[in-house]
C-alpha positions, 0 to 999 in steps of 0.5 A, a space after each residue: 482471564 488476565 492472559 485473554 484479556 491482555 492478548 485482546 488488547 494486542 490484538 486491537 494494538 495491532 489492528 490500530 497499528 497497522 497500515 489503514 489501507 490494509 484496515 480497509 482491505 480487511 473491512 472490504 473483503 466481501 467487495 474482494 470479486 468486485 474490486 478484482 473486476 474493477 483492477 482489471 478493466 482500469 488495466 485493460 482501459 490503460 492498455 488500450 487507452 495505450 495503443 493509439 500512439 503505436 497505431 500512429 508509428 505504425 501508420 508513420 512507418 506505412 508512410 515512410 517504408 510503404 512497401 518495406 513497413 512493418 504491416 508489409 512484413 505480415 504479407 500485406 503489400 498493399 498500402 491502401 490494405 495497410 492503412 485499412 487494417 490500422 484503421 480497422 485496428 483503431 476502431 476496435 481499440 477505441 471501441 474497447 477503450 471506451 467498453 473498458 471505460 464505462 466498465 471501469 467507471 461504474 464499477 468503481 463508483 458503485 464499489 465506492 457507493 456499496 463501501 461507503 453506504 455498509 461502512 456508514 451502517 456499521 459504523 452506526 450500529 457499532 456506535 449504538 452499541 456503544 455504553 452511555 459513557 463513550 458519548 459523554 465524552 466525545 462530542 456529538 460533531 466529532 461522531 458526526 464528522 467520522 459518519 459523514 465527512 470521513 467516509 464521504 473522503 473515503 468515496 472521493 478516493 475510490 471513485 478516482 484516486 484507485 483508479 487513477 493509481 493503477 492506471 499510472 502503475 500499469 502505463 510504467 510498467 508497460 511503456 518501460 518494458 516498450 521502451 527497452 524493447 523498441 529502443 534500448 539504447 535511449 530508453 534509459 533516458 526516460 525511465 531514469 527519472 521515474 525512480 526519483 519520481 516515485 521517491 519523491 511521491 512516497 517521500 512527500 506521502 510520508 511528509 502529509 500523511 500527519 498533516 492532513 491527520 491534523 487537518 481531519 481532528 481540526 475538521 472534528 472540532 469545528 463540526 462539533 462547534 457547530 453541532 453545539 451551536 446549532 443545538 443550543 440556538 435559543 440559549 445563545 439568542 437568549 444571552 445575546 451571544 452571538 458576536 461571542 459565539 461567532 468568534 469562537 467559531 471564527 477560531 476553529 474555522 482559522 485553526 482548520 485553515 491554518 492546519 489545511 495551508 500546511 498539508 497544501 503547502 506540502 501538497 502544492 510544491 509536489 507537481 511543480 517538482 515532478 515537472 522538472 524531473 519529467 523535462 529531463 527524461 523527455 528532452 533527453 529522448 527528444 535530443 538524443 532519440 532524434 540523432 539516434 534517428 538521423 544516424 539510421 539506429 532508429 526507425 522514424 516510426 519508431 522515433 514517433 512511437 517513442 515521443 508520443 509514449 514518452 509524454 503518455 509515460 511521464 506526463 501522468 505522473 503529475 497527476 500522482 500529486 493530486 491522487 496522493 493528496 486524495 489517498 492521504 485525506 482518505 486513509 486518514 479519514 479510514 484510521 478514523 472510521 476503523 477506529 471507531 468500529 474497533 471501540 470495544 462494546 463493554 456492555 454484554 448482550 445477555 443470552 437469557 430471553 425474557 418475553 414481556 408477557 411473561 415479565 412480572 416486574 419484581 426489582 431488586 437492587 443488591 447491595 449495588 456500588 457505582 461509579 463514573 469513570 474517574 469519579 467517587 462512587 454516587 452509589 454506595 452499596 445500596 439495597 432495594 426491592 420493589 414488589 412486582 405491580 407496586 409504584 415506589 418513589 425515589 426523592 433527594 436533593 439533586 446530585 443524590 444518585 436517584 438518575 443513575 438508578 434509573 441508567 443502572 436499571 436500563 444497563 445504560 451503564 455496567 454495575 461497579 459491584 453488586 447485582 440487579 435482578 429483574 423477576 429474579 434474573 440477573 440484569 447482566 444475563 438478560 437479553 439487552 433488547 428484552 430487558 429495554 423492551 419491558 421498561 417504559 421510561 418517560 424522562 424529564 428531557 423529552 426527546 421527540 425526533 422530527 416527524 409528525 405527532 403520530 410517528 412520535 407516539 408510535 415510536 418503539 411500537 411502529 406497528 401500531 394503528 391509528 386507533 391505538 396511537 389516539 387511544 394512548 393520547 386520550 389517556 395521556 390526556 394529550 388527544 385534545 391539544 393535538 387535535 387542536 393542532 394544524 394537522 392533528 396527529 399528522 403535525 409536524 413537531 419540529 427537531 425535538 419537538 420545538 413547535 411544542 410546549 413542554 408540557 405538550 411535549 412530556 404527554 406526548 412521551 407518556 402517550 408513548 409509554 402508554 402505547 408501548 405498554 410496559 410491565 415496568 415504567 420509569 417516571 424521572 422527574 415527568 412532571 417538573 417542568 410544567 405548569 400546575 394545570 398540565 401537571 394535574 393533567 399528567 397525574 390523572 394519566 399517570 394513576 391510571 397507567 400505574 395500575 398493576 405495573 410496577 413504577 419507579 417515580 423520581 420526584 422533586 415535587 413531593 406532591 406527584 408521589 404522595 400516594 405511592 405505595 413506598 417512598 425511598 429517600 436518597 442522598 449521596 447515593 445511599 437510602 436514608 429513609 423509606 416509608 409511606 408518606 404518612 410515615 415518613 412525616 411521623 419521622 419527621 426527617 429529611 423527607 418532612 423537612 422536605 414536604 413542610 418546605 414544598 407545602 408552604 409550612 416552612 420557608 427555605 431559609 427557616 
């Protein structure tokens, strides 16, 4: 097992080391055919794109040699057939060209559509996969700025920038071989710089590829700021915040900045140099080529096919300053998305189905130790079970482990030592979506996502109608608010649900579970956030939901969970009492020091 694990972990080494361009060739293997075709009509665009300034030495040639021209040594004398068949000839090219044009155009943006669109699905997906404590400790913006922006910078370079490589590449190759083959006695002239150039480019290329590194994780954080901000509006205009908050802003904006100055100082200076290497190359053909002309050694429609090419060769080459720019800011980009998907998925799927219909709801907890990454152990071999069908309370002070069961239970988080079993099954070897879609969980932190009151409701149960979704409310006791709304059920609810109360909200969520209609349901803290008279109507829903279900109620108002059949008391994440309510305050402990507070027998400070 050591061996197998230590030769993954060489594996991932590898694959995070390697260059991300070959990351993304991996990635896009499927897309191989379309990126084949795509190479090929951006090389033959060229090609033709190419042609024109030969067709002109030709037609030069006609003008001065007329009779003795090139065309003429094909056996056609006449001038007006001559310059008919480069006329002809011209049409057919720009026609290809322009065939060659189009093809290339849509081939490559809707490769890069196609890429971007599975690469964005899969880098989502794999992030769902993902176990809770990833997220706890990246920042919403950061994940946001891999899913959008970075593969957004990846677009850009396949719509223009692979293209625009190629096309250099190939015009290098085929206007160098021209040049030796037409006039290899100046041709050395011209291509002399092209080394220094390419030099120069892979040079500058190694110089920015940490800049814009920089730039991306600087990007990263000030999507974060925003995020946050953007999330947490009501608490920044409630301290009167905003001048603090906009300075802090203003910094990560500066530091992007800032990062951004040094990659386009780098960036900017490439062109300018580029020039001067290519003004040597083209005035020494224009100089030189031109006596070699004069003394006879060179044809004048030569000599014109020569500078035309010159300017088709080396004049591009500028442009290498602006596709490198949009190579790095992608493969920087790319290291960042590959990254992400080579995030190992820790929790295992389970391969043991377990249809709910079949689900009992029979819990047990043995002698279960957890612990956050970095931190001591909130749980401490702690042993429960709950009966299937029964409602048991969970009750301690805040920080005591009693969330955290909950997480353990819905495998939010893997199990330090121990074991849960649901019916008997090992938590680990359930299948992870059968295990979710059997536990109905109604939190304290309701989470409704923006869309009408009727999708919030019917969210986990998409295929249920109308008639279910008003059912679910009605027990939820939530029917009557919501047909006071403006729209009833197709009311907008906001992001999170802010045009809602809180407790308009959390009816809203038990409708939910009711609707999906668990074996297992889950109630942490449902009720603490509301008032007295939304409270009482949370509880008449929950007594009738409870029946014949197995539940779990965490609670710090000892009130809601008197009635249960079991009441578990838990501090620093072991139990230290359990009983009825009856009993626990015969026991006169922790819980009946608790319930005398709550009740008003005792004061806090007493």
């Amino acid at each position: 097992m050591a061996q197998v694990l230590k030769s993954s972990r060489s594996q991932k080494q590898l694959r995070n080391s390697a260059h991300p361009l070959k990351r993304l060739l991996d990635y896009g293997q499927d897309y191989r055919k379309k990126i084949r075709l795509a190479v090929i009509c951006s090389i033959l665009n060229k090609l033709f794109d190419l042609a024109p300034p030969v067709l002109i030495g030709f037609a030069v040639d006609v003008v001065v040699k007329q009779k003795d021209s090139i065309i003429a040594s094909w056996g056609i004398t006449d001038i007006f057939w001559q310059f008919l068949i480069l006329s002809f000839l011209t049409v057919v090219i720009w026609v290809l060209e322009s065939i060659f044009e189009y093809a290339l155009e849509t081939l490559w943006r809707n490769l890069a559509q196609s890429i971007q669109h599975d690469l964005r699905l899969d880098a989502y997906n794999h992030l769902q996969n993902l176990e809770l404590a990833y997220f706890e400790e990246r920042s919403t913006g950061g994940l946001m700025s891999i899913l959008s922006d970075d593969i957004n910078q990846l677009e850009r370079f396949l719509d223009v920038g692979a293209n625009d490589i190629l096309q250099t590449a190939t015009t290098i190759i085929i206007l160098g071989a021209a040049f030796f083959i037409l006039a290899p006695n100046v041709a050395w002239m011209t291509i002399l710089p092209i080394p220094f150039i390419l030099w120069g480019t892979f040079a500058f290329q190694d110089l920015l590829e940490p800049r814009y590194a920089d730039v991306r994780e600087k990007l990263s954080f000030l999507n974060s700021r925003l995020s946050n901000n953007l999330s947490g509006i009501t608490t920044i205009k409630s301290f009167t915040a905003e001048d603090y908050e906009s300075q802090r802003l203003a910094s990560d904006s500066d530091a992007y900045r800032r990062s951004n100055r040094q990659a386009i100082k780098l960036s900017a200076a490439f062109v300018p140099l580029i020039r001067m290497l290519i003004l040597i190359g083209f005035t020494s053909l224009l100089l030189f080529g031109g006596m070699s002309a004069v003394n006879g050694n060179m044809t004048v429609g030569t000599y014109s096919v020569l500078v035309f090419l010159t300017q088709r060769l080396l004049w591009p080459l500028t442009r290498l300053g602006q596709t490198f720019d949009l190579y790095q800011r992608a493969m920087a980009s790319t290291n960042r998305v590959m990254n992400l998907l080579d995030t190992k998925i820790t929790i295992h799927p389970g391969n043991v189905d377990l249809p709910i219909e079949k689900v009992r709801g029979e819990i047990a907890f043995n002698h279960v130790t957890f612990a956050y990454q970095d931190r001591q152990p909130v749980i401490k071999n702690l042993s429960l079970k709950i009966p299937a069908g029964t409602t048991i309370a969970i009750v301690g002070s805040t920080g005591s482990g009693k969330s955290t069961l909950v997480k353990l239970l819905l495998r939010f988080y893997e199990i330090t030592s121990g074991t849960i079993t649901v019916d008997n099954i090992d938590l680990k070897d359930i299948n992870l979506q059968d295990l979710r879609r059997c536990i109905g969980l109604v939190s304290q932190d309701v989470f409704l996502f923006h869309g009408t009151v009727a999708e919030n409701i019917a969210y986990g149960t998409f295929n249920a109608n109308d008639k279910e979704i008003i059912t679910a409310a009605k027990v939820a006791e939530a029917h009557e608010f919501i047909m006071q709304l403006p729209q009833g059920y197709q009311t907008i609810v906001g992001e999170r649900g802010q045009k809602l109360s809180g407790g308009q909200r959390q009816r809203i969520a038990i409708a939910r579970a009711i609707l999906k209609n668990p074996p297992i349901l889950i109630l942490d803290e449902a009720t603490s956030a509301v008032d007295n008279e939304t409270e009482a109507a949370i509880a008449r829903s929950l007594e009738r939901i409870t029946v014949d279900r197995t539940t779990i109620a965490i609670a710090h108002r000892l009130s809601t969970i008197r009635n249960a059949h079991r009441i578990y008391v838990v501090e620093y994440g072991e139990i230290v009492e359990s009983g009825t309510h009856e009993e626990l305050l015969e026991r006169n402990g922790i819980y009946a020091s608790l319930w005398r507070v709550q009740s008003g027998l005792k004061s806090v400070n007493s």
